[in-house]
Phi, psi and omega in degrees: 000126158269134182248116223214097205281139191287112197286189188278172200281162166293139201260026163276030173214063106259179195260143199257292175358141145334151157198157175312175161308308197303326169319267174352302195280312187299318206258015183256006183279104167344136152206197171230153181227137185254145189218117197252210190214116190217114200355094220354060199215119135298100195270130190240155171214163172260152150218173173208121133357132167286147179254114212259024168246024149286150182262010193243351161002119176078347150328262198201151172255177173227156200244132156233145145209131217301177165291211184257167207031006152297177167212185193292356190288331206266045188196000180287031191188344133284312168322299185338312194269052180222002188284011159297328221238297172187220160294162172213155185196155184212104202275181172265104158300146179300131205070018192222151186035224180286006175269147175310135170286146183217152170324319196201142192251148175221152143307335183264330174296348206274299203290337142307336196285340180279292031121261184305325178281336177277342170254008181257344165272342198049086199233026184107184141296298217249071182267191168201147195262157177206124179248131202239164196026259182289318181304317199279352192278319158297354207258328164309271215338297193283334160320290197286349179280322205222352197282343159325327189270018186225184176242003157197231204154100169252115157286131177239128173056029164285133166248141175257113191275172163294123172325308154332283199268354175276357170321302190284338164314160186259141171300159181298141173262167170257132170292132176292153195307132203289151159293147178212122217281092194318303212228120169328319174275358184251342167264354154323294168314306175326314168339144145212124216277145177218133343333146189278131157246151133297167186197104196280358175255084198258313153010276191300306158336321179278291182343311179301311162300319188285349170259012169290314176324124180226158184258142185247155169336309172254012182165239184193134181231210181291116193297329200270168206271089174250045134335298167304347201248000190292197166320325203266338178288009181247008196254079199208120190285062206274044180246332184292329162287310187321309190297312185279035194271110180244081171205211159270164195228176150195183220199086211256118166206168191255145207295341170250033177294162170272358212248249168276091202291209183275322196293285170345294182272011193285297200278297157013285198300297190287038168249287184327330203065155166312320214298287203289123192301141181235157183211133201225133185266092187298151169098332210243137177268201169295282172310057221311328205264016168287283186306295195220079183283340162298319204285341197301297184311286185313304205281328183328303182267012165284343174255001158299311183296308217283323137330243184008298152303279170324303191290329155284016181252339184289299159074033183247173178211139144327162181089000000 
């Protein structure tokens, strides 16, 4: 493993945007950054260190992971409030942020890829993954491959369509070759959230673009791979994992996604059964923890306390 502690930020990633204290104070929380070998693709990760003056100390840490062309950043000014609870990390999917590139990307190698960062953070006996989009379409995989080894799986904002209505879709296109930028702040300026949303936390919008960025030969472009970003990453039976996940699941999206719509979650729902907690985010688009990211952390731990609860009433561990 390589271990590699992150000095203060450089100062083309800090945000220049107004932004709150509780921001400030999150993404200004030590960490460290990691790189494991997951079939021979380097995989980078954050981690943050448990706060072992807690009384909650040691329960279980969490795994976050992003959407497609994201990275572990988008989840730096969240982790921070779940480190009570034990480590916490937020990886690189391959082709993606600071992680290595491979010929040809899967799911299933993708759901190793969770699979090896969680025993390479050491993130407990009980951790549990949370996944937003693309992530949570990886985080089914790995749930039905691997969820013995957690204590749950929360997805966010993946929409699972109605047989019906994913018929009628138009195929997916590959993304085209990335543009590259002269002058650092002008690709900045550039960000854009995709799907296209607006976002009223532009604090976070910025943050986020300015850790997208990688220097090119001339200038400076998009960190993910896009290989990584074609078509073929949705051609996978993921409402067919979801069901078969074995491990407890739940299921997070925002009440104004474009994504998962009323219908979308209409159809979820009935794949989930009542049992499995669904949590619809007022306020919140598809990125839900972008739009309402306190509210995200609250509801996050409350269904982590309720997990808990359950798993010491139990007396059981994954594994």
């Amino acid at each position: 493993m390589n271990d590699m502690t992150l000095a203060p930020g450089a100062a083309r990633l800090e945000v220049k945007t107004d932004a709150p204290a509780w921001f400030r104070d999150a993404i200004a929380r030590p960490r460290t950054s990691h790189l494991v070998p997951v079939a021979g693709c380097d995989v980078h990760y954050l981690k943050w260190a448990a706060d072992r003056e807690s009384e909650n100390a040691g329960i279980s840490g969490v795994l976050f992971v992003h959407g497609g062309g994201a990275h572990a950043n988008w989840w730096s000014f969240i982790a921070p409030f779940f480190t009570d609870r034990g480590p916490v990390a937020a990886m690189d999917l391959s082709g993606m942020g600071d992680s290595g590139r491979r010929e040809t990307y899967s799911a299933a190698v993708r759901a190793t890829e969770i699979r090896d960062v969680l025993a390479d953070a050491g993130l407990g006996p009980r951790p549990v993954v949370v996944g937003h989009s693309f992530g949570g379409y990886m985080t089914m995989k790995f749930g039905r491959e691997f969820g013995d080894r957690v204590a749950g799986a929360v997805i966010v904002d993946s929409p699972i369509r109605p047989p019906d209505v994913e018929a009628t879709r138009r195929p997916r296109r590959l993304t085209g070759p990335k543009r590259v930028y002269a002058d650092f702040e002008e690709a900045v300026g550039r960000f854009r959230l995709m799907p296209p949303q607006t976002c009223e936390n532009d604090f976070i919008v910025e943050h986020i673009a300015r850790h997208s960025l990688t220097k090119a030969a001339d200038g400076w472009t998009w960190k993910f791979d896009e290989e990584a970003m074609g078509a073929k990453r949705f051609d996978e039976p993921f409402r067919e994992h979801l069901q078969a996940m074995a491990c407890r699941r739940a299921y997070f999206h925002g009440a104004d996604s474009a994504l998962v719509t009323p219908e979308v979650a209409a159809f979820t729902r009935s794949l989930l059964g009542p049992a499995t907690p669904m949590v619809e985010i007022a306020g919140a688009q598809h990125h839900v923890m972008l739009d309402q990211p306190l509210a995200f952390v609250a509801a996050l731990r409350t269904l982590l306390a309720s997990w808990d609860a359950d798993i010491a009433a139990s007396g059981t561990t994954p594994g």
